[in-house]
TIMIBA-261145 format. One record per residue: residue number from 1; residue in three letters; z, y, x negated of N, C-alpha, C in turn. Coordinates in nm, 3 decimals, always signed. Each point is the difference from the previous one (the first is absolute). Layout:
<sites>
+-----+--------+---------+---------+---------+---------+---------+---------+---------+---------+---------+
! num ! residu !     n_Z !     n_Y !     n_X !    ca_Z !    ca_Y !    ca_X !     c_Z !     c_Y !     c_X !
+-----+--------+---------+---------+---------+---------+---------+---------+---------+---------+---------+
! NUM !    Ala !       Z !       Y !       X !       Z !       Y !       X !       Z !       Y !       X !
...
+-----+--------+---------+---------+---------+---------+---------+---------+---------+---------+---------+
</sites>
This chain:
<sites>
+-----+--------+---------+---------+---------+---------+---------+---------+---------+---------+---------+
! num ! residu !     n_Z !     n_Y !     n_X !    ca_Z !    ca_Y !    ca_X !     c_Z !     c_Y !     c_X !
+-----+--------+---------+---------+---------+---------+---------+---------+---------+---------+---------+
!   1 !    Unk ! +11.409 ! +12.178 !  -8.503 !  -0.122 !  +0.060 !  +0.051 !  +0.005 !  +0.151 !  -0.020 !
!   2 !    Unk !  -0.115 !  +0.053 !  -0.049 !  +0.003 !  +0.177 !  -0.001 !  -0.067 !  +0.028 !  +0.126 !
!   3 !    Unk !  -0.025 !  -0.075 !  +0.103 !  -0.096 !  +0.085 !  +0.092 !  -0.083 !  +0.119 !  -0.028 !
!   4 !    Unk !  -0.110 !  -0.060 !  -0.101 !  -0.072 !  +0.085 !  -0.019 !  -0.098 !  +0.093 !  +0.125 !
!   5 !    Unk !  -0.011 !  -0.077 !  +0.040 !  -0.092 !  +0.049 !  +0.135 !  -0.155 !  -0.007 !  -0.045 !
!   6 !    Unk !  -0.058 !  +0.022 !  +0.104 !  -0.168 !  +0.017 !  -0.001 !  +0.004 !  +0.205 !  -0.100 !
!   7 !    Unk !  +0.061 !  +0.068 !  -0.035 !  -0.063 !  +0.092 !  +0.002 !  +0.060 !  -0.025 !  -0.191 !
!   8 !    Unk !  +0.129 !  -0.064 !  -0.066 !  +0.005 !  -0.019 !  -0.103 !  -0.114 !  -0.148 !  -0.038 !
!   9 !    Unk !  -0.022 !  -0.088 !  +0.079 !  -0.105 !  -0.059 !  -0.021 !  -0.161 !  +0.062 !  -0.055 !
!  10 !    Unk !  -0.006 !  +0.111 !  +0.065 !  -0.094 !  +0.069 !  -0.011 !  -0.019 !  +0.034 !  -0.095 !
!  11 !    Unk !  +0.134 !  +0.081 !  -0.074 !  +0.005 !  +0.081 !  -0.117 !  -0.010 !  -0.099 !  -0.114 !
!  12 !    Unk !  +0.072 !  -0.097 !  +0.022 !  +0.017 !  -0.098 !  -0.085 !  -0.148 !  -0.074 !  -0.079 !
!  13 !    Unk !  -0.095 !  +0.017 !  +0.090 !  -0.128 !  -0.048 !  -0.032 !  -0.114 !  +0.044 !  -0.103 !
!  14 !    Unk !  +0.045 !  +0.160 !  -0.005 !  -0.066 !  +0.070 !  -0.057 !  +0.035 !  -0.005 !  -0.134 !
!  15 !    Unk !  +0.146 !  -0.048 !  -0.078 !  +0.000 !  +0.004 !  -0.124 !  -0.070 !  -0.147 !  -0.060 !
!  16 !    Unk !  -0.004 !  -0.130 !  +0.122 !  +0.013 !  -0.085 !  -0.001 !  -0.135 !  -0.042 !  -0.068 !
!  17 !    Unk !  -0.083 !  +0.062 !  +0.052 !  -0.182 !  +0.008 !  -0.098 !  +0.040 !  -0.018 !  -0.145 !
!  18 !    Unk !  +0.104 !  +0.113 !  -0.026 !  +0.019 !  -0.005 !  -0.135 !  +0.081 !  -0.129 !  -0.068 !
!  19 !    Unk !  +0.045 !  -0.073 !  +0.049 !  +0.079 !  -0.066 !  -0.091 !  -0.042 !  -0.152 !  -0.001 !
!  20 !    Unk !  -0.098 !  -0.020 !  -0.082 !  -0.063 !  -0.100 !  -0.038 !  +0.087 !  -0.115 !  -0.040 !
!  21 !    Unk !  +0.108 !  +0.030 !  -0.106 !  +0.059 !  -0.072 !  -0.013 !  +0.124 !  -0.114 !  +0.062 !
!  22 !    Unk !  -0.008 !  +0.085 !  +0.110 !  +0.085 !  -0.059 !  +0.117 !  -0.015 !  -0.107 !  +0.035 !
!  23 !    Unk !  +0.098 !  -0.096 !  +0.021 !  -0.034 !  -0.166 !  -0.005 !  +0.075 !  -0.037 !  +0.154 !
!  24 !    Unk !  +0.147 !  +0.088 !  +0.047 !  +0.035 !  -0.063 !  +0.114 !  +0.029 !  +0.147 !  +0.079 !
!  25 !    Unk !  -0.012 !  -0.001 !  +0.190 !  -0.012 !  +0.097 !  -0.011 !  +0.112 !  -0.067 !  +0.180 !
!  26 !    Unk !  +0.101 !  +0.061 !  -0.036 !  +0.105 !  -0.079 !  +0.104 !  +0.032 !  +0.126 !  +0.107 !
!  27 !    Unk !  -0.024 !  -0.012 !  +0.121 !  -0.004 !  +0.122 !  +0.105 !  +0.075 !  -0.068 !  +0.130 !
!  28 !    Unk !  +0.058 !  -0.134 !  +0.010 !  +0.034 !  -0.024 !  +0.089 !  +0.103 !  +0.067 !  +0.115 !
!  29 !    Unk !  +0.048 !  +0.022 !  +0.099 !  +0.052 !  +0.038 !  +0.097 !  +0.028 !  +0.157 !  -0.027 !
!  30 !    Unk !  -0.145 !  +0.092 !  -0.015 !  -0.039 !  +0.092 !  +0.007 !  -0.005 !  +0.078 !  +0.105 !
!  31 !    Unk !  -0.027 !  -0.058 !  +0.132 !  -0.016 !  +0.051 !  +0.116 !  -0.177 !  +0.061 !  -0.091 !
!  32 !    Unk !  -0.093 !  -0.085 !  -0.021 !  -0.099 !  +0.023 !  -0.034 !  -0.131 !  -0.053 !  +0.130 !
!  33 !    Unk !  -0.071 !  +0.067 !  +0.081 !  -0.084 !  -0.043 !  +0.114 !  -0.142 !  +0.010 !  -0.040 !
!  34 !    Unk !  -0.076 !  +0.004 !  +0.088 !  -0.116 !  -0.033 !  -0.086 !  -0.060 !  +0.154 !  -0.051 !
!  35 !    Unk !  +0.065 !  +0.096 !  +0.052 !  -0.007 !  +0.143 !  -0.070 !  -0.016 !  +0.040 !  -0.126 !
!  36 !    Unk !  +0.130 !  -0.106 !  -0.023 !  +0.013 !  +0.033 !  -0.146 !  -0.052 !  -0.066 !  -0.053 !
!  37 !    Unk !  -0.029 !  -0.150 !  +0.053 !  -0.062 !  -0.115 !  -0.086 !  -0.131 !  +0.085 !  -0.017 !
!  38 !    Unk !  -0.072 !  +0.026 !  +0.050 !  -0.163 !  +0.042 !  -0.033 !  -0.028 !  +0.018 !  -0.133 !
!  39 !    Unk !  +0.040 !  +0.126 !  -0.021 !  +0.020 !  +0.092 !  -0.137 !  +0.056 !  -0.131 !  -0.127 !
!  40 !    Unk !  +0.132 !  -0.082 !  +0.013 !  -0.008 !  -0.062 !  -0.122 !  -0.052 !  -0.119 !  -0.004 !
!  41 !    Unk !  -0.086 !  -0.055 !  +0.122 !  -0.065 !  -0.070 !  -0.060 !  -0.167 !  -0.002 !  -0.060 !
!  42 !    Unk !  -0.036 !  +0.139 !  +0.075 !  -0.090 !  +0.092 !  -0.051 !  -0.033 !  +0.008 !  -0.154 !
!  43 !    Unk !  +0.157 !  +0.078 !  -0.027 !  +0.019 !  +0.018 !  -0.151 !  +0.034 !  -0.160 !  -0.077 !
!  44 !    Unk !  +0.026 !  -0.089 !  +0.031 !  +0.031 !  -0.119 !  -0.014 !  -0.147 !  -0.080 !  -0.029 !
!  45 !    Unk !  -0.102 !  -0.006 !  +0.063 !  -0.173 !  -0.033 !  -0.010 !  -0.046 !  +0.091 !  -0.109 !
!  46 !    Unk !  +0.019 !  +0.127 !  +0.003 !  -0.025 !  +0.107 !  -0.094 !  +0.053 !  -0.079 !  -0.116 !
!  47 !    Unk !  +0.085 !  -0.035 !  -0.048 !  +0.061 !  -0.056 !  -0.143 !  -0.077 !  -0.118 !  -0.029 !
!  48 !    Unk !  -0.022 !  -0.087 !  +0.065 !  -0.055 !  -0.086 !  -0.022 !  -0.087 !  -0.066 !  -0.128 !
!  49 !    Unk !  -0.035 !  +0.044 !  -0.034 !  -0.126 !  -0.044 !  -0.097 !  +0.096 !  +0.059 !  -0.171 !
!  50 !    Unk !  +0.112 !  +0.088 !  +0.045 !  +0.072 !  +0.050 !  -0.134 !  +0.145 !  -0.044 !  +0.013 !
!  51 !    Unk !  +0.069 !  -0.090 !  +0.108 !  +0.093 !  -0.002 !  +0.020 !  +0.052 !  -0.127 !  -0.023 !
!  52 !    Unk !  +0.153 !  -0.050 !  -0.060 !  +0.076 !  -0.058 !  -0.015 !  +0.070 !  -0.037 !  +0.099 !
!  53 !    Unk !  +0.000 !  +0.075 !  +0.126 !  +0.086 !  -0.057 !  +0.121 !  -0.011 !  -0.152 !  +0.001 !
!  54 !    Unk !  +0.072 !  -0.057 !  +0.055 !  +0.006 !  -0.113 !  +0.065 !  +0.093 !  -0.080 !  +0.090 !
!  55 !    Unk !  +0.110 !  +0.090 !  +0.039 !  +0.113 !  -0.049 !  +0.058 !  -0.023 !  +0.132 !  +0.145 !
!  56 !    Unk !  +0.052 !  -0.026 !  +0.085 !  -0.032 !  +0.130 !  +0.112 !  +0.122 !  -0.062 !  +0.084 !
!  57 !    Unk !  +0.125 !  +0.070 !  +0.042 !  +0.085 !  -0.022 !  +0.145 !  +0.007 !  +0.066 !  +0.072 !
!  58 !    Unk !  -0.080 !  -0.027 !  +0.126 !  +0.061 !  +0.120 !  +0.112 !  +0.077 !  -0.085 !  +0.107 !
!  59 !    Unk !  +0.095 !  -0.061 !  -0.036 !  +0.074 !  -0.058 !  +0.088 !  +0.111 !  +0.051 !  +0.085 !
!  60 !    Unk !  +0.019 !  -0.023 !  +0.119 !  +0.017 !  +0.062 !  +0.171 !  -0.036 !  +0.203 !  -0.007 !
!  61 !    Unk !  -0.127 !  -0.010 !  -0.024 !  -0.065 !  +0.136 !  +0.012 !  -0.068 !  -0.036 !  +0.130 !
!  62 !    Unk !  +0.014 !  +0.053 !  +0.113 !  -0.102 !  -0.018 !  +0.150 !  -0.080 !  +0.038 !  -0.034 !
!  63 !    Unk !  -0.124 !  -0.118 !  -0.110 !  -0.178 !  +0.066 !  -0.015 !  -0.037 !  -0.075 !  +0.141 !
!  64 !    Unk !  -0.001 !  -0.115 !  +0.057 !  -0.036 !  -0.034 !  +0.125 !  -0.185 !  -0.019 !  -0.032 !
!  65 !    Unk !  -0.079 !  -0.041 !  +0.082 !  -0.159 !  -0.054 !  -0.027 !  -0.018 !  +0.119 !  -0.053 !
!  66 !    Unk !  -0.029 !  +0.126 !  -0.070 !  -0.055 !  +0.104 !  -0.011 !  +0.030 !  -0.019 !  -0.165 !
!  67 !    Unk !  +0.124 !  +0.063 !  -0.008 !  +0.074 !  -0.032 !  -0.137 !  -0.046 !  -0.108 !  -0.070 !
!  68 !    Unk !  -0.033 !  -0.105 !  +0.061 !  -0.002 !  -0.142 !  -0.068 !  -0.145 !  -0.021 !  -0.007 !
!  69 !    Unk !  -0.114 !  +0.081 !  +0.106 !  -0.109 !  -0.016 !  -0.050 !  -0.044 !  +0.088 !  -0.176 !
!  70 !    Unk !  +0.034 !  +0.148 !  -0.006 !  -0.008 !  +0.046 !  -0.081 !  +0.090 !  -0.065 !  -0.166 !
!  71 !    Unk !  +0.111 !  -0.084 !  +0.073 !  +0.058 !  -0.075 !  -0.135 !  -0.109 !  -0.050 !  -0.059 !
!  72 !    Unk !  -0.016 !  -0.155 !  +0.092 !  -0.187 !  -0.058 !  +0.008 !  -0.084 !  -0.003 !  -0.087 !
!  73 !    Unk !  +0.046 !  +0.145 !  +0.053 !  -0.190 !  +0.070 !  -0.070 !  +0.026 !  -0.027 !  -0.146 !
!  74 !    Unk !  +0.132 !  +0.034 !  -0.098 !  +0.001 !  -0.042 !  -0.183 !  -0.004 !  -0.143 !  +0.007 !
!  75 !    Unk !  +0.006 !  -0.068 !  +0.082 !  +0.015 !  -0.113 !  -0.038 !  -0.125 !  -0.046 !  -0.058 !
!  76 !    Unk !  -0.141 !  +0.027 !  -0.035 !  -0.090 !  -0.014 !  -0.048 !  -0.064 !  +0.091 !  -0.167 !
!  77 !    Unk !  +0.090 !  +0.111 !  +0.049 !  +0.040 !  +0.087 !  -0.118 !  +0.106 !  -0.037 !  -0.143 !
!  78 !    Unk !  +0.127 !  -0.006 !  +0.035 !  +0.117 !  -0.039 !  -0.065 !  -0.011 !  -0.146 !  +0.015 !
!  79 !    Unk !  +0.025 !  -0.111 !  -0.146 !  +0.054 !  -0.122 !  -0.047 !  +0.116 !  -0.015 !  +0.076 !
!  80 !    Unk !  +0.103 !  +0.051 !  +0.092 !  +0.124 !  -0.018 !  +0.052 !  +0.045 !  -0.125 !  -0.035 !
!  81 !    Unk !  +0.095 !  -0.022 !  -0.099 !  +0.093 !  -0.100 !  -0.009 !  +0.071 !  -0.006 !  +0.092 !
!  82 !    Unk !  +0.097 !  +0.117 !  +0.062 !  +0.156 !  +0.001 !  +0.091 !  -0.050 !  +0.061 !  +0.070 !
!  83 !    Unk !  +0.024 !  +0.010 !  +0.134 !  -0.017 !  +0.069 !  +0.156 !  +0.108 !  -0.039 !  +0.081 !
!  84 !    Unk !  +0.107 !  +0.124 !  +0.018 !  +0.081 !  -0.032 !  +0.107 !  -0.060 !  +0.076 !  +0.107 !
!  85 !    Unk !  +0.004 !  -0.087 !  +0.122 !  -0.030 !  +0.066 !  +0.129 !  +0.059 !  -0.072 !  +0.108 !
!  86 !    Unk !  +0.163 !  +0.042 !  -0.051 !  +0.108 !  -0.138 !  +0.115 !  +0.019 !  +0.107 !  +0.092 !
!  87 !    Unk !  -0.011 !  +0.018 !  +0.132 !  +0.041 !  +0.047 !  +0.109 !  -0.074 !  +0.163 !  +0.015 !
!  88 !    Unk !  -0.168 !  +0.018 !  -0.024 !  -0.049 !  +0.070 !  +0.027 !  -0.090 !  +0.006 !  +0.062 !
!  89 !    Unk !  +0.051 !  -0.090 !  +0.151 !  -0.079 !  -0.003 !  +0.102 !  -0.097 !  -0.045 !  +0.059 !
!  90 !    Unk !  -0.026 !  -0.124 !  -0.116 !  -0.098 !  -0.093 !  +0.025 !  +0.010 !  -0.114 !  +0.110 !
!  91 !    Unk !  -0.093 !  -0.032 !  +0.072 !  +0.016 !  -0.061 !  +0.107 !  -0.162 !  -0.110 !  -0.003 !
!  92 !    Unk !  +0.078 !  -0.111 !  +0.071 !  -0.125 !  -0.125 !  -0.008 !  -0.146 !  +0.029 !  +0.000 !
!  93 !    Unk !  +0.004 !  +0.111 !  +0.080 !  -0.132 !  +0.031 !  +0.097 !  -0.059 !  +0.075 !  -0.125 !
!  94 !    Unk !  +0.044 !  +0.134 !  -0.056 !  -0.047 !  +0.058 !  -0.110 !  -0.055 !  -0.112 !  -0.112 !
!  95 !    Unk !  +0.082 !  -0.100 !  -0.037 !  -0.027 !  -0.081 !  -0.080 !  -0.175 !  -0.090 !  +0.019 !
!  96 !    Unk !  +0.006 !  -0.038 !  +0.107 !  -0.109 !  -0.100 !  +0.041 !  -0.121 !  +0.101 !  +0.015 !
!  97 !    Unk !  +0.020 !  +0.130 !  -0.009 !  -0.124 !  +0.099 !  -0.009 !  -0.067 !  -0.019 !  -0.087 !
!  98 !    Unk !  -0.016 !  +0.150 !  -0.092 !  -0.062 !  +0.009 !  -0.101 !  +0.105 !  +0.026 !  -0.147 !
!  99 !    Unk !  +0.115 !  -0.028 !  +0.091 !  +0.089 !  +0.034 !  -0.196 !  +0.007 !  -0.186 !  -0.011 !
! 100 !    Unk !  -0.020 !  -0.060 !  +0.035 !  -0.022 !  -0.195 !  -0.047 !  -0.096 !  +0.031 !  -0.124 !
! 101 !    Unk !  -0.112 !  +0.069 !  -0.004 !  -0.123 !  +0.046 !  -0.056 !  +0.053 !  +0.020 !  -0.105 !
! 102 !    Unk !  +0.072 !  +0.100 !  -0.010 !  +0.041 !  +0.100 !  -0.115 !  +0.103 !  -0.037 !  -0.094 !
! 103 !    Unk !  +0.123 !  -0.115 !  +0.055 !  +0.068 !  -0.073 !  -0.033 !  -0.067 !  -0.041 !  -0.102 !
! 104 !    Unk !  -0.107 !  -0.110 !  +0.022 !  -0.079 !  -0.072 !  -0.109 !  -0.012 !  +0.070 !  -0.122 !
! 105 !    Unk !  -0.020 !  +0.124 !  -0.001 !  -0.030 !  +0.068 !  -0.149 !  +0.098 !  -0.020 !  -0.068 !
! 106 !    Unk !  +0.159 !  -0.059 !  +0.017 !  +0.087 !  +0.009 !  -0.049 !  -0.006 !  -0.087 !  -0.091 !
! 107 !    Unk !  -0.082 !  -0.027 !  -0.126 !  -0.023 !  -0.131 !  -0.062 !  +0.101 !  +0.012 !  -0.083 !
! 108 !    Unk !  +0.055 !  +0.092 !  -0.057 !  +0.099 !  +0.035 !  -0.136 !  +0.121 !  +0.007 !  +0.080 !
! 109 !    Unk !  +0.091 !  -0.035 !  +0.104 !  +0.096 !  +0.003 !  +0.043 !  +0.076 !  -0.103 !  -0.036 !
! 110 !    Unk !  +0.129 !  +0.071 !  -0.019 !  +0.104 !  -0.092 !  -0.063 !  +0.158 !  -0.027 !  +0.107 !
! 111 !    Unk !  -0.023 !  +0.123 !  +0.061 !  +0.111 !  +0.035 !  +0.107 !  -0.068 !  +0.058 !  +0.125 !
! 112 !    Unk !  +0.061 !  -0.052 !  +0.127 !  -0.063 !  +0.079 !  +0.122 !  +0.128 !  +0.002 !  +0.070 !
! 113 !    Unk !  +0.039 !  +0.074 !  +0.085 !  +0.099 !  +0.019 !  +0.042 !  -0.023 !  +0.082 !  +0.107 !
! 114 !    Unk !  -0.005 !  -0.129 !  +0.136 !  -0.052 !  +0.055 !  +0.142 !  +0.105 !  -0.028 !  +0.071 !
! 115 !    Unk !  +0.126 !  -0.046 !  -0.051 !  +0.084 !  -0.022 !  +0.113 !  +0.073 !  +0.149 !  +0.108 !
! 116 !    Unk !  +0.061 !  -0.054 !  +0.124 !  +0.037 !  +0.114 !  +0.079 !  -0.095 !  +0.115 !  +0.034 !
! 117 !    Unk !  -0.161 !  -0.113 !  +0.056 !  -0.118 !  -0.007 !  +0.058 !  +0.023 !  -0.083 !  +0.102 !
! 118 !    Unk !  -0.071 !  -0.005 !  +0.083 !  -0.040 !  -0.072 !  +0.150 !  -0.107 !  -0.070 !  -0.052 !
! 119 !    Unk !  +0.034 !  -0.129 !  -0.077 !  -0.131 !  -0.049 !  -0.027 !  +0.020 !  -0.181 !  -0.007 !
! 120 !    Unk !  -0.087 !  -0.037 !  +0.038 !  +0.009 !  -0.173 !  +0.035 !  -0.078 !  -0.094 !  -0.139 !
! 121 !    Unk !  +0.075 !  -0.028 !  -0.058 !  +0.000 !  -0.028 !  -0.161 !  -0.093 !  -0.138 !  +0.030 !
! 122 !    Unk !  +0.007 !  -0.055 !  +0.083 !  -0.178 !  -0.147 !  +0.017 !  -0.075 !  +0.055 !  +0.031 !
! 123 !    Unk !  -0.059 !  +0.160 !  +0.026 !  -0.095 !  +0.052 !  +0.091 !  -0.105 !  -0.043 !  -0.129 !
! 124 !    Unk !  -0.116 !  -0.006 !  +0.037 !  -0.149 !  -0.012 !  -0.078 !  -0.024 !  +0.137 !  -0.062 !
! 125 !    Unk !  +0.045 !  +0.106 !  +0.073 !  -0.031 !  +0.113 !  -0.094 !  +0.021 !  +0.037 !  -0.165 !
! 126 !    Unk !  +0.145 !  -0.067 !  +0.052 !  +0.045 !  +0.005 !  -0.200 !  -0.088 !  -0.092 !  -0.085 !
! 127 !    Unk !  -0.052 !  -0.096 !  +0.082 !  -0.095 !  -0.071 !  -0.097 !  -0.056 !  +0.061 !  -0.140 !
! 128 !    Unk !  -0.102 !  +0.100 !  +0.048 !  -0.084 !  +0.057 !  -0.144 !  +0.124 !  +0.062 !  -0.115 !
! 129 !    Unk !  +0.094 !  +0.014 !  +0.079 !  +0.120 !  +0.058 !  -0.126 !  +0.058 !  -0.107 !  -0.055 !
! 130 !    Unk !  +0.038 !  -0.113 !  +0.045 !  +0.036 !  -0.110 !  -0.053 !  -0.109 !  -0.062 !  -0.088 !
! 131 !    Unk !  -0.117 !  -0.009 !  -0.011 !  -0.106 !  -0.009 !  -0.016 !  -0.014 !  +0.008 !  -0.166 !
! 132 !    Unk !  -0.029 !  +0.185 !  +0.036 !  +0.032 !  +0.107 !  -0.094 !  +0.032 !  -0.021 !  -0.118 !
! 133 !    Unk !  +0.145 !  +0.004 !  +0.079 !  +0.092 !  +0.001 !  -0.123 !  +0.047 !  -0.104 !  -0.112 !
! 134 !    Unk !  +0.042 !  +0.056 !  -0.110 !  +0.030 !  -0.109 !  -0.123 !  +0.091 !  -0.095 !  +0.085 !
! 135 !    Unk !  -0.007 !  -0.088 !  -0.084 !  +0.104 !  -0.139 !  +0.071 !  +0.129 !  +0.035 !  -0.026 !
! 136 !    Unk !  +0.018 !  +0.104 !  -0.094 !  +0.199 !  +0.010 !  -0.048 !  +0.038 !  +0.107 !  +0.057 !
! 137 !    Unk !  -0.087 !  +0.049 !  +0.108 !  +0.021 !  +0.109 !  +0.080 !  +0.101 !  -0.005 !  +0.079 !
! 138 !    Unk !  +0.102 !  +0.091 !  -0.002 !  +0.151 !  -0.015 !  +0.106 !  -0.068 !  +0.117 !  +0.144 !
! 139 !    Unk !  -0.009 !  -0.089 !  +0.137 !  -0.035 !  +0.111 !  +0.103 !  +0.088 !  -0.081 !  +0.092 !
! 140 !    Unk !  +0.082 !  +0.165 !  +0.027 !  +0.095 !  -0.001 !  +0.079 !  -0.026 !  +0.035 !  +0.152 !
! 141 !    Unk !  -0.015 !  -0.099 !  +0.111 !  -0.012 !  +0.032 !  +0.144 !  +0.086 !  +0.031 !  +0.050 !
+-----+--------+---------+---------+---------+---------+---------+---------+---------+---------+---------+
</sites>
């Protein structure tokens, strides 16, 4: 882990517009909060329409409902094949909200990776993500 923090998160975002060609973009155990999340996933929607991303980890970064709504938000933006988001604070209750919703956009997912979450893997919420997603899809609870 580099513990980047929310304020190299920050910085980090701004070259991040630029690099179109970027395909995986691995940030896990950053000590990244939803501070920092804002900005790259800001710049992350910003790429969108010119970008190659498709892999994203912020795994055990404390984004918590805030962080994870603004993740969310590309999920309608970015094709996301890979999404790690094992132990960043997700909890049942967040789930059965409005990120169940947002889940669904995940039609191009190949990997999900929610484990070391508080989350009840028969709940109905995951439905639209199970749904969703391709059938050779690996999602990890």
């Amino acid at each position: 882990a580099c513990e980047l923090g929310d304020a190299g998160a920050t910085a980090l975002s701004e070259p991040l517009s630029c690099l179109t060609g970027l395909k995986s973009l691995f940030l896990g155990e950053n000590i990244i909060t939803p501070t920092g999340c804002q900005p790259l996933t800001s710049s992350i929607s910003s790429l969108a329409p010119y970008s190659n991303l498709q892999q994203l980890y912020l795994n055990f970064n404390p984004l918590g409902y805030i962080g994870l709504r603004m993740v969310a938000g590309t999920f309608n933006d970015i094709p996301w094949t890979c999404l790690g988001l094992r132990g960043v604070g997700l909890v049942q209750d967040m789930l059965e909200g409005i990120l169940a919703e947002s889940f669904a956009a995940l039609t191009s997912i190949q990997y999900l990776d929610l484990l070391d979450n508080r989350l009840d893997r028969d709940s109905r919420a995951l439905q639209p993500l199970f749904l969703a997603a391709p059938r050779s899809a690996r999602l990890h609870f």
